[in-house]
C-alpha positions, 0 to 999 in steps of 0.5 A, spaced: 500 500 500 505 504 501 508 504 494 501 506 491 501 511 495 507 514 493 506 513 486 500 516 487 503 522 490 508 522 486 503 524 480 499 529 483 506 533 485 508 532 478 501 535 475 500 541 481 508 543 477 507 541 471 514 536 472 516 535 465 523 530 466 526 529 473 527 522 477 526 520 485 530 515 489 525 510 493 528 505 498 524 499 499 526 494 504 521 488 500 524 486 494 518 480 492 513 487 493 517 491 487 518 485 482 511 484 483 509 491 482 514 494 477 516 488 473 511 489 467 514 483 464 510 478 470 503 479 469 498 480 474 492 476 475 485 476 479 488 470 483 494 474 485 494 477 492 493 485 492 492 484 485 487 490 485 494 494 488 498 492 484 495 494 477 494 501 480 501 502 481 503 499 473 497 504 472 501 510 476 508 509 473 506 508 466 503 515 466 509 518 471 514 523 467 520 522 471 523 516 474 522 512 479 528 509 481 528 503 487 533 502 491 531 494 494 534 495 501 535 488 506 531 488 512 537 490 516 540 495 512 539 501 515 545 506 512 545 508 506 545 507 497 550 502 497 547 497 500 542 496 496 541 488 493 538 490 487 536 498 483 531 498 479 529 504 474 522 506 471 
């Protein structure tokens, strides 16, 4: 849920000032969450949980005008970028 948060946010930020290009940085700490939110290669499917949530997420993204740029933290990784296990761009 709170990936559809931001992304909806994120969108609205971008409307209300009129911002044409840019990117963000988001830390997340549940890397299953971001592949099934932001790999458009899997599909989603009624059977899948939350799959109300995550089409709206792919929703937002696709109608986003800057990055989106995850950075897939472990749990227990509370500093910074370079610990990230994966970076992700959109």
């Amino acid at each position: 849920m709170g990936l559809l948060a931001l992304v909806s946010m994120l969108q609205l930020i971008c409307e209300f000032w009129d911002v044409q290009e840019g990117s963000i940085t988001v830390a997340c700490d549940n890397i299953s969450a971001l592949d099934s939110a932001f790999d458009t290669d899997q599909s989603i499917t009624c059977e899948m949980a939350d799959h109300d949530i995550l089409s709206a997420i792919r929703h937002h993204i696709q109608q986003e005008v800057i990055k989106i740029i995850i950075a897939a933290f472990g749990v227990q990784d509370h500093t910074t970028k370079q610990n990230a296990q994966a970076m992700i761009i959109f």
